[in-house]
N, C-alpha and C positions, 0 to 999 in steps of 0.2 A: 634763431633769426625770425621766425615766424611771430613773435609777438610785439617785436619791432616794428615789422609787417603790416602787422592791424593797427598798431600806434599810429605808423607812419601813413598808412593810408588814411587816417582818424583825424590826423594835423589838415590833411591836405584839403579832406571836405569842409572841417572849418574855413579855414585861408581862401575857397573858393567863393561860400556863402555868407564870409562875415569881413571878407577881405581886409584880414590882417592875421598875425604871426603869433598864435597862441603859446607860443613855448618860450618867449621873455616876461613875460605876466607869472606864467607858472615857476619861472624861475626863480625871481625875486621874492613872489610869494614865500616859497618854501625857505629861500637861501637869507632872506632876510628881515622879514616880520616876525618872525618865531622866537627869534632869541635874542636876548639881550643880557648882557653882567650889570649886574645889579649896581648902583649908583656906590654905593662906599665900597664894594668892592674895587670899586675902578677908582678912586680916591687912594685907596688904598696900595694899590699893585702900578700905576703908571706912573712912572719917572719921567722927569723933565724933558731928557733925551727921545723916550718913545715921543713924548706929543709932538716936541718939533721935528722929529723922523717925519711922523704922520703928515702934519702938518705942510712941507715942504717936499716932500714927496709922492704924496699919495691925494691928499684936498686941491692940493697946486696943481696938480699933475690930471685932477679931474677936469679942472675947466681946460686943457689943452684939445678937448674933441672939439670944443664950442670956437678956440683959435683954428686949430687946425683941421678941421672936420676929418681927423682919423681915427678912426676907434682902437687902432694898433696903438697907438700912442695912451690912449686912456687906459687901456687896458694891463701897461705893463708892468704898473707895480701893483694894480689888483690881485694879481697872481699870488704876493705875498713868499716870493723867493727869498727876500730878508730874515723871514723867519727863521732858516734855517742855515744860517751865514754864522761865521764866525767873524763878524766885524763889531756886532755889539754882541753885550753880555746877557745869559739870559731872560732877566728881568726885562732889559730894556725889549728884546725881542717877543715876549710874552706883553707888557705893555702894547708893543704897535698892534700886536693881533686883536686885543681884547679893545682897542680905538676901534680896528677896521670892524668888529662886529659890531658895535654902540651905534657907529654909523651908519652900517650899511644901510639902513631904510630910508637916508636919507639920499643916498645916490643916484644918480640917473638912471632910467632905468636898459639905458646901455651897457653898463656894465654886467647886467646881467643876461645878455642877448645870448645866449649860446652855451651850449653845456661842455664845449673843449674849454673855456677859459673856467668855467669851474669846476671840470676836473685837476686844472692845473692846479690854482686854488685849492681845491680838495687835498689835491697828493701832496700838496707842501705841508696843510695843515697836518696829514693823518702820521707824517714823518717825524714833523716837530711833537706829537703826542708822541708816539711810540718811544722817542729821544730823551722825555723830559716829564713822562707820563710820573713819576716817582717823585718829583717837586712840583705839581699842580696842584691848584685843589681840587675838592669834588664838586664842585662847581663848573669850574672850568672845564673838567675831561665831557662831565654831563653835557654842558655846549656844546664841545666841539665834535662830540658822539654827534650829537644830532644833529649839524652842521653836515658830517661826512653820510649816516645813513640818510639825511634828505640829499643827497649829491647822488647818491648811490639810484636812490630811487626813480629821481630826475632825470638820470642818464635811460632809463626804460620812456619814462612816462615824456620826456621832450627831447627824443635824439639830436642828436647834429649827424645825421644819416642822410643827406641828400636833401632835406627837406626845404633846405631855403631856396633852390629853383624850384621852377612854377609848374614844371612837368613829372606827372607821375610816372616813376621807372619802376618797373616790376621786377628786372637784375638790380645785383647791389651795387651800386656805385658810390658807396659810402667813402670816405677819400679818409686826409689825416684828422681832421676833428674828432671823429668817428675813432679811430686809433685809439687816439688820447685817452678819450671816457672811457674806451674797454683797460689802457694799463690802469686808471684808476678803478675802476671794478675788480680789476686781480688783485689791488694792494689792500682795499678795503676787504675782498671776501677774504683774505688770505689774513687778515689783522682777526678780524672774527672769527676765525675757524681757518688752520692753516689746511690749504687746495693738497688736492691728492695730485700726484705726477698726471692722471689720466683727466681730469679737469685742469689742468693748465697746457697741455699740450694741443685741448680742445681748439684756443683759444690760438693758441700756436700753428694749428692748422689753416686757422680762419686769417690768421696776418700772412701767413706765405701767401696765399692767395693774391697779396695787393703788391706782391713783386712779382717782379718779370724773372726768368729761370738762371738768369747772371744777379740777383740779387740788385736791382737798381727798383724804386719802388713808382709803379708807374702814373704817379702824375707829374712829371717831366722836371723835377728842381733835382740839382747835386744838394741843396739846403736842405728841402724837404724830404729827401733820400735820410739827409744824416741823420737829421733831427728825428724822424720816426723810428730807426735804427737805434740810436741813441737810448729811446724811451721805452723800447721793449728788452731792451737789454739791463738798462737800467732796474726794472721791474724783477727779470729773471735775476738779477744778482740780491735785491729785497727777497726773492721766493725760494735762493739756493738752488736755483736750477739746474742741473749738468748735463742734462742729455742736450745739448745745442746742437752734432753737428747733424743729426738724423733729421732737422726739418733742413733741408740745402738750402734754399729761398735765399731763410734771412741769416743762414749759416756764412752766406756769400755777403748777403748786404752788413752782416757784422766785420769781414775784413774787409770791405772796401771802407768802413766809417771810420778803421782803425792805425788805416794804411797810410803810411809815410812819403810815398811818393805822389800818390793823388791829393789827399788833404781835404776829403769830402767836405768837412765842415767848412772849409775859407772857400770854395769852389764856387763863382755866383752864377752857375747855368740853370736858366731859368730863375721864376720869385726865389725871392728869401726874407722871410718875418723875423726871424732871429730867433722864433719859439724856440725853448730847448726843458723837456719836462726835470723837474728836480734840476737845478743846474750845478749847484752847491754839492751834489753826489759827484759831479768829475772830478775834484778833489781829493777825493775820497781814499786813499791808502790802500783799504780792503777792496774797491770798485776797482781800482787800476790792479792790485791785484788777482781779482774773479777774473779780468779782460786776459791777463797772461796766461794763467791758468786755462783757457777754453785752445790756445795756440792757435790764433789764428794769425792764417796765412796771408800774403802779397796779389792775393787773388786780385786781380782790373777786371771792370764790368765791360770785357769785351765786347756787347754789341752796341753800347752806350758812350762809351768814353775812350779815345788809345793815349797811350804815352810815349813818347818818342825823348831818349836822354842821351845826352853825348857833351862830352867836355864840360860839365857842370851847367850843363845851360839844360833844359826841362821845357818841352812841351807839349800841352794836354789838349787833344783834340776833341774839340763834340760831335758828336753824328748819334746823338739819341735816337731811340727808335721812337717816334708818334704811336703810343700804345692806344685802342680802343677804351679808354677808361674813362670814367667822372666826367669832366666838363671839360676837359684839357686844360683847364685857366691856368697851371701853374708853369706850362709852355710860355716858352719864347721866341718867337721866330729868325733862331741863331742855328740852325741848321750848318756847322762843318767850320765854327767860330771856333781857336785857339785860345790858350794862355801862353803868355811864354816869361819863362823862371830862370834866374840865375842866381843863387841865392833868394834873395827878395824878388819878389813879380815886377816886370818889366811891362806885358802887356794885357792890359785888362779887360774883363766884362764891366760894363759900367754899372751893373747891378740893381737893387730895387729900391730906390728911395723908400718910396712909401707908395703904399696904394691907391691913396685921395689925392694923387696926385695926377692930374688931365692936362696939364701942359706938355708934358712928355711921355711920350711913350715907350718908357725904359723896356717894355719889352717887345717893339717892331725891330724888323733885322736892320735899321740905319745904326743903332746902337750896337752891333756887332761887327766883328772884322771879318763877315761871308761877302763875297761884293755883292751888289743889288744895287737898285734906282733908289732915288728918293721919294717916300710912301709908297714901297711897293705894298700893295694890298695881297699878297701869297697869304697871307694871315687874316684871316678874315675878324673882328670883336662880335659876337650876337650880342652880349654883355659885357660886362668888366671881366670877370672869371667864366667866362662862356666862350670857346674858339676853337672857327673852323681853319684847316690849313686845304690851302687849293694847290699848290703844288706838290711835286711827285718828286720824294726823294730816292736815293738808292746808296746804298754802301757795300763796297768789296772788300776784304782783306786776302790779301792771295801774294802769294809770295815774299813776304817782306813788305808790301808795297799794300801802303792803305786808300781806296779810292772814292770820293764821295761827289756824288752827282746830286743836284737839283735843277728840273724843269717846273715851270709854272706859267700863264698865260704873257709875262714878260721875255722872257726866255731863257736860256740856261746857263748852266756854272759846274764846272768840276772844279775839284782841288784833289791830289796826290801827293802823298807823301812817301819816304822810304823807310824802313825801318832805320832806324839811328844816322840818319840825316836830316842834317841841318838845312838842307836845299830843297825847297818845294814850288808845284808851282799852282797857277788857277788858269783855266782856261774859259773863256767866255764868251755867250753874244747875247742881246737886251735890247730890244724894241726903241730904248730910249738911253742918255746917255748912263753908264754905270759908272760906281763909285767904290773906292773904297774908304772905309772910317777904322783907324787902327788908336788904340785909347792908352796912355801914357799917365804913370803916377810923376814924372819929373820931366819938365818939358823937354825932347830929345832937338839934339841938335840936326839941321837937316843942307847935305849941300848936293846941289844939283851937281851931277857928272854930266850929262847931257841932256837934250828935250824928252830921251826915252828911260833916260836912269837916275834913279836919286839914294844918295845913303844917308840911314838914319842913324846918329850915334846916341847912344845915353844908358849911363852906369856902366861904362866897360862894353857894352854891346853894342854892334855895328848888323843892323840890316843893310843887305842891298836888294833892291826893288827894281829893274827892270822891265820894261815891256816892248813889244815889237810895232807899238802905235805910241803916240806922242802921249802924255798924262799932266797934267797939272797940279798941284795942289796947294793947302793953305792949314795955319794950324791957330787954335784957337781954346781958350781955358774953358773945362766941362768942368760936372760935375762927376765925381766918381763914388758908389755907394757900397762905404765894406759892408755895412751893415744896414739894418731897418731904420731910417730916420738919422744914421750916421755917415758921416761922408766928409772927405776931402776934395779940394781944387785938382783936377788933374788937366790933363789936354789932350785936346782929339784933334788928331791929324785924319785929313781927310783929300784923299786922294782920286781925280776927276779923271775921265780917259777922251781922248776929242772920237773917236770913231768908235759905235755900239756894235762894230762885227769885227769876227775872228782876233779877240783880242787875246795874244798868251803873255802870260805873267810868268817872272819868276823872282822869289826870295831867297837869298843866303842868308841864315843869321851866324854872326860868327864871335867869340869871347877876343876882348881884347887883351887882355894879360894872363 
């Protein structure tokens, strides 16, 4: 890490003195001036199909930052996960690739911002050589050689270690970017010379680290948990790796990513980008079989997440712990927010659209089902991916009975749940009037029992909502986000209470057939 170190400290006096971002210049430089396939070659080897692939997915798909100012969006078929897809046929697959490199010197130089997107990039290409290394030419392996060792070299010479805040940390705070480029530096060194058990376990030392001791990885997403989870695994089943269960870490965060009743990957607590390294490996026969092979267990990241099952109904509580790490950005101020499942999800996180996105702020606590006022500032932004939390959480688990409290300069909130009970309640009081916001994929039906009780029906599920003070509410079509820049119409009920003291809540949910 120490040569990281001196890089990283080397970026930082440039960007001070020349104030700008040395490490997208060195990028492109390396990743795409250098090489090109020769013009009848690419005459020769591109089929109809690669151009218009290329063409409608990738040139199209570039001017969408200049529409949508997201670089998530330009960024996603840069990756070049097609490659390694069985929806086209070689040829055409080896055509798209041998476009994306012709052009690359022509692309903005956004796409080359950052060495996680060319690692990802990297690890697709060095998959598809390995896969199809025997029907290329020498031409082509020569490229793409020198494509992965400039990737390789880039991940030293322009980390994504921390370096795009403006403060220099002297601990590592290096988050998943950083991840990323190390699983591509294990697939490429392991391609060149395969790793001895004791240089990959180095490396394996160094990822426990950025988990918490129940295996949840701490910069605050069930997404970003999976997705790094996902990609070191992914990597160890490329390197034949078996000694898994001796590091615990991410021996724990490998069954919770694999775990049937949580569902790490669909889970939207905190951001979610939709990154997933090699995606076209979950597929994979031999992958799902390495995963069975390790056994692992029904582990829950007990001080991050509970689950509460009864009667086919599921519900998943959050009480993350606010770990000291990175910038916190990929928190969300849903502190003690549920799902709740019955089959299909009933009640939802409304998730991350997209990150260029400043009309809403999909991640303040109004978007979750914790009560709070409207804008309460518990959440502080310094930046977009920079946040402070000014309230004071606490969680108990004691007896069966899980307890979560938050105080902050508004005021306070418990919620109690029981083990395998459906009946919970919130107890509260709030400077100003409190609310609650509960989010719905099918508009539920809603009838008042009285000024203090209302029931809510929809898909077979009946809550009932009670309180010991009068409540109001209204409901109205959101947006709801499965995925980065994907999303359906749902609806957010949102529930007002006329007195800000001593308010107690209580909810039954109960299956209707």
């Amino acid at each position: 890490m120490y040569r990281y170190l001196i890089v990283f400290v080397f970026h930082i006096i440039f960007r001070k003195f020349f104030k700008t971002d040395l490490r997208p210049f060195l990028i492109k430089r390396f990743l795409s001036f250098r090489y090109e396939i020769s013009n009848s070659m690419e005459n020769d080897l591109i089929p109809d199909e690669s151009i218009k692939f290329f063409k409608e997915n990738i040139l199209e798909n570039t001017s969408l930052y200049s529409k949508k100012n997201d670089k998530r969006a330009l960024w996603e078929n840069h990756r070049l996960d097609i490659i390694n897809s069985d929806k086209f046929s070689l040829k055409i697959r080896t055509g798209i690739l041998l476009l994306w490199i012709n052009y690359s010197k022509r692309f903005d130089l956004i796409v080359f911002e950052n060495m996680m997107e060319a690692s990802l990039r990297s690890s697709n290409i060095l998959i598809f050589l390995v896969k199809n290394k025997d029907n290329l030419s020498k031409e082509i392996i020569k490229t793409l050689m020198g494509i992965l060792r400039n990737t390789f070299l880039l991940n030293i010479y322009a980390p994504d270690m921390f370096i795009k805040r403006d403060v220099l940390r002297i601990l590592d705070h290096s988050n998943n970017h950083f991840i990323f480029c190390l699983c591509f530096q294990l697939l490429y060194m392991n391609y060149k010379q395969p790793l001895s058990q004791t240089k990959i376990k180095k490396f394996l030392n160094y990822f426990e680290k950025k988990f918490s001791i129940d295996g949840f990885l701490k910069e605050g997403s069930t997404f970003y948990s999976y997705s790094v989870s996902n990609a070191i695994l992914k990597v160890l089943f490329f390197l034949d790796f078996k000694d898994i269960k001796r590091f615990e870490r991410l021996y724990k965060s490998f069954c919770i990513s694999t775990n049937d009743d949580i569902h790490l990957k669909n889970l939207n607590i905190g951001d979610r980008d939709g990154t997933i390294l090699l995606p076209n490996t979950d597929s994979n026969p031999d992958f799902a079989n390495y995963i069975d092979r390790q056994a692992f267990d029904n582990f829950h990241p007990f001080n991050n997440l509970s689950l509460i099952k009864k009667n086919n109904l599921k519900i998943i509580v959050n009480h993350r712990k606010v770990y000291d790490y990175g910038s916190l950005g990929h928190y969300h101020d849903d502190y003690g927010h549920f799902n709740l499942y019955h089959k299909d999800q009933i009640i939802y996180d409304p998730g991350t659209f997209s990150y260029s996105s400043e009309d809403k702020r999909f991640d303040s606590s109004v978007y979750h089902n914790a009560i709070t006022i409207d804008e309460s500032d518990s959440m502080i932004h310094k930046q977009k991916f920079e946040k402070v939390f000014n309230s004071k959480i606490k969680t108990e688990i004691k007896n069966g009975t899980l307890k979560l409290s938050k105080y902050d300069s508004h005021g306070k909130w418990k919620r109690e749940f029981k083990q395998n009970s459906l009946t919970f309640y919130d107890q509260f009081t709030f400077s100003r009037t409190p609310i609650l916001n509960i989010f719905f994929k099918l508009q539920p039906e809603i009838f008042p029992i009285n000024s203090k009780e209302i029931e809510i029906v929809t898909e077979n599920i009946k809550i009932e909502i009670s309180c010991n003070e009068l409540l109001n509410y209204n409901i109205q079509k959101t947006i709801i986000a499965e995925d980065y820049l994907k999303h359906f119409v749902g609806y957010h009920l949102k529930i007002s209470f006329k007195k800000s003291i001593e308010n107690r809540l209580e909810w039954k949910v109960k299956c209707l057939n």
